[in-house]
N, C-alpha and C positions, 0 to 999 in steps of 0.2 A: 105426305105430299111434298114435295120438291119441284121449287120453282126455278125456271130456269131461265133467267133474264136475256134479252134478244136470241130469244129463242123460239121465234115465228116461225112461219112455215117457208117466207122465202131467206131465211138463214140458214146454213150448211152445218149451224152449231147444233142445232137442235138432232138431224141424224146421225150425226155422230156421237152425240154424248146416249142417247137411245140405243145405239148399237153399241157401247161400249158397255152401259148397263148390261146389255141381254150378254156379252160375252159373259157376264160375273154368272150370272142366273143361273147355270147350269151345275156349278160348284157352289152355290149357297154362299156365295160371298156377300152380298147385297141382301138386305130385310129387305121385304115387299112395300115397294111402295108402289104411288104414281109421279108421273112426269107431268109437267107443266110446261109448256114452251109458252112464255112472254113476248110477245114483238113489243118494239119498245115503238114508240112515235118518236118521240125527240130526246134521245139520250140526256142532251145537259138537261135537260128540265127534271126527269125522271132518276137520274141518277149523281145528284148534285145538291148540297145544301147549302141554305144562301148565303149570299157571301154581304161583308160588307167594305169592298171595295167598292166605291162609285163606277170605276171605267171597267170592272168585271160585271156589273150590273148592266153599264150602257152597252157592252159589247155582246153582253150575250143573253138578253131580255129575258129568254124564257127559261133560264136555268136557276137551279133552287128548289124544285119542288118535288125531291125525295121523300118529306114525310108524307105528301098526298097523296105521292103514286104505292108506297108500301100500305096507308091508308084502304086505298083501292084494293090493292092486293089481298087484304088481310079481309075486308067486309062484300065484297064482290062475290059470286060463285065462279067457281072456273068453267067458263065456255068461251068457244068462239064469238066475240060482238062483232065479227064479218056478216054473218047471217038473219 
């Protein structure tokens, strides 16, 4: 499985990186897996580990919480929580 960080459904990243996969698929370049598209909510929170700067703290509140969102990740099943 291969997750693929902002890679929701209203990112352009995510069809692309899909179609580049299927280009491999046909020459067996790529082992079978699956794709993951990740929407991130708030990057710095999700992609950022904390810091200990006070004024990078007061400026950017919700950033730092890398280990909870791979947490997430890793104990979660993968589906849509849209629905």
């Amino acid at each position: 499985m291969l997750y693929l960080l902002d890679g929701g459904a209203e990112r352009r990243d995510f069809k692309h990186f899909a179609g580049r996969v299927h280009l491999g698929s046909p020459w067996c370049i790529n082992a079978p897996f699956i794709l993951v598209g990740v929407e991130s909510e708030d990057r710095r929170a999700e992609f950022t580990q904390p810091s200990s700067d006070p004024k990078e703290r007061k400026d950017f509140p919700t950033h730092g919480q890398a280990e909870r969102f791979r947490r997430f990740l890793v104990r979660s099943p993968a589906r849509d929580r849209r629905s």
